[in-house]
C-alpha positions in Angstrom: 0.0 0.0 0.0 1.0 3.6 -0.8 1.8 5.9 1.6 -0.3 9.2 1.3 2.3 11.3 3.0 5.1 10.6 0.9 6.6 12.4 -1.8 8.7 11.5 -4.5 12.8 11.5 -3.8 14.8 14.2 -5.8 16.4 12.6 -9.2 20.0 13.0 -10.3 21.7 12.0 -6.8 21.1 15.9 -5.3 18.3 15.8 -2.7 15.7 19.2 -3.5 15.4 21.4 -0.7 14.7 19.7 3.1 14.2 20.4 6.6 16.0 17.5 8.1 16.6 13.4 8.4 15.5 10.5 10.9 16.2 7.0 10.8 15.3 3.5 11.9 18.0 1.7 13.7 17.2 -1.5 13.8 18.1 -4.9 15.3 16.2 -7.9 15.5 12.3 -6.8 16.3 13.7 -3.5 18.1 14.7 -0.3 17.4 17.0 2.8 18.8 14.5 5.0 21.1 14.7 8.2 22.5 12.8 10.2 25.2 12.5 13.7 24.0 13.5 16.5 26.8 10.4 17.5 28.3 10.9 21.4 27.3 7.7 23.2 25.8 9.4 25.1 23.3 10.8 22.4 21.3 8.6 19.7 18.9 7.4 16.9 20.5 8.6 17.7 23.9 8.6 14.1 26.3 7.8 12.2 23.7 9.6 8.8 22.6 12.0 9.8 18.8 14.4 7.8 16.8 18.0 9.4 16.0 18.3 12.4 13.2 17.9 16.2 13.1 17.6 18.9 10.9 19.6 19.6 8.0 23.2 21.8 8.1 24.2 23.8 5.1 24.0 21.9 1.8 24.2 18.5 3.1 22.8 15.8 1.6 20.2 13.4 3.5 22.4 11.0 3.9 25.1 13.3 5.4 22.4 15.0 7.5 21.1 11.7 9.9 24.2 10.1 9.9 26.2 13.3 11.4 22.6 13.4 13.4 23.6 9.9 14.5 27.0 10.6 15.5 26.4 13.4 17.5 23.5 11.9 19.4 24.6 8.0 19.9 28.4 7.7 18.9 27.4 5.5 15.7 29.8 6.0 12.8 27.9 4.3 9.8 28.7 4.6 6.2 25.8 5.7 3.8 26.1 2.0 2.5 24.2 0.7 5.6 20.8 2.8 4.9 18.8 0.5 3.5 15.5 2.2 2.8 14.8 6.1 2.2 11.7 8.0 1.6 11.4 11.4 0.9 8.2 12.9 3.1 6.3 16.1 4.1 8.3 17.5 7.4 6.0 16.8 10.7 6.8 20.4 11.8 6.4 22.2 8.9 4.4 21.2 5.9 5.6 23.8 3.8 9.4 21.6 4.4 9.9 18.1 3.4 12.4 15.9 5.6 13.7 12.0 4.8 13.1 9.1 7.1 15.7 5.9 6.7 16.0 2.5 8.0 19.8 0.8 8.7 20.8 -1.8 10.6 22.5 -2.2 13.6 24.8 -4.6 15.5 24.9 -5.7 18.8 28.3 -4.2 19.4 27.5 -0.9 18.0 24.3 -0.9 20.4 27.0 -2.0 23.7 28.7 0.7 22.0 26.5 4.2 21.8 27.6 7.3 23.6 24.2 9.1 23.9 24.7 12.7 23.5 23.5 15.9 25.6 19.6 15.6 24.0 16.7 13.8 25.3 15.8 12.3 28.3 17.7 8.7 27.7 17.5 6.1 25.0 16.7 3.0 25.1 15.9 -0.4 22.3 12.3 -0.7 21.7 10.5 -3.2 19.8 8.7 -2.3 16.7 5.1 -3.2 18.0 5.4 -0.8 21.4 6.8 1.5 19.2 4.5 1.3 16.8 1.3 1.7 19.4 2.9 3.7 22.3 0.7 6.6 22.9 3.8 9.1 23.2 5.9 7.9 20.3 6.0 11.0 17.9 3.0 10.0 15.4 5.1 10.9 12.2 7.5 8.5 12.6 5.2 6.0 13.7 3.6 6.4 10.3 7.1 6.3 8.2 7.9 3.1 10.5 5.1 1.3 9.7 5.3 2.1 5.9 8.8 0.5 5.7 6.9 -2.9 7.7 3.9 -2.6 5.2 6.4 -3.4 2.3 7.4 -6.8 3.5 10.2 -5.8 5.5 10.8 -6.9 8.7 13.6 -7.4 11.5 16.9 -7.8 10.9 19.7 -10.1 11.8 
């Protein structure tokens, strides 16, 4: 099944304008969690987010949630490891569009993340709590479950 909110990916390599990146870290049935701080001013304050940010100059999407993913968990990943991308409308503003990607992760690079200066704490969550919990941000929800509607599933 289609999903409604996406929008077609840039052509020629060079992502059109965007707002920012998020990604699905995944291993096994779980994912990389975080609890949003619980300040007013920011989107989605206390709610449960997965790692990525908003875009920095002219970097690509790619470029953008994996230097996302550094600075918030430690994880050095090449852009070989994202293994699904979709190009959507940006949850905070609809005027923006932002990508959402899915890559794998290892048990040793989970023993291994530093969790950076944002959020609450992180923690793995498996896809179906993250899928219904109540304070999970409802965009990435949506982008989540997209990737699991097209036959993919957990990974090794």
């Amino acid at each position: 099944m289609a999903d409604p909110s996406a929008v077609p990916a840039a052509l020629g390599g060079v992502d059109a304008p965007f707002a920012g990146a998020k990604v699905a870290l995944i291993h096994g049935d779980r994912l990389v969690t975080y609890l949003r701080d619980d300040i007013p001013t920011i989107p989605y304050p206390g709610r449960w987010d997965l790692p990525g940010g908003g875009r920095e100059g002219g970097e690509t999407s790619e470029a953008c949630v994996l230097r996302e993913t550094y600075e918030e968990f430690g994880l050095r990943m090449g852009a070989d490891r994202l293994i699904w991308k979709r190009r959507y409308v940006s949850a905070t503003d609809p005027r923006d569009a932002a990508y959402f990607f899915v890559a794998p992760v290892s048990a040793d690079e989970i023993a291994g993340v530093r969790f950076g200066d944002e959020g609450q704490y992180w923690q793995m969550m498996g896809f179906a709590e993250f899928l219904d919990h109540p304070q999970a941000v409802p965009a990435l929800q949506a982008r989540f479950a997209a990737y699991l509607s097209e036959g993919h599933g957990a990974s090794a």
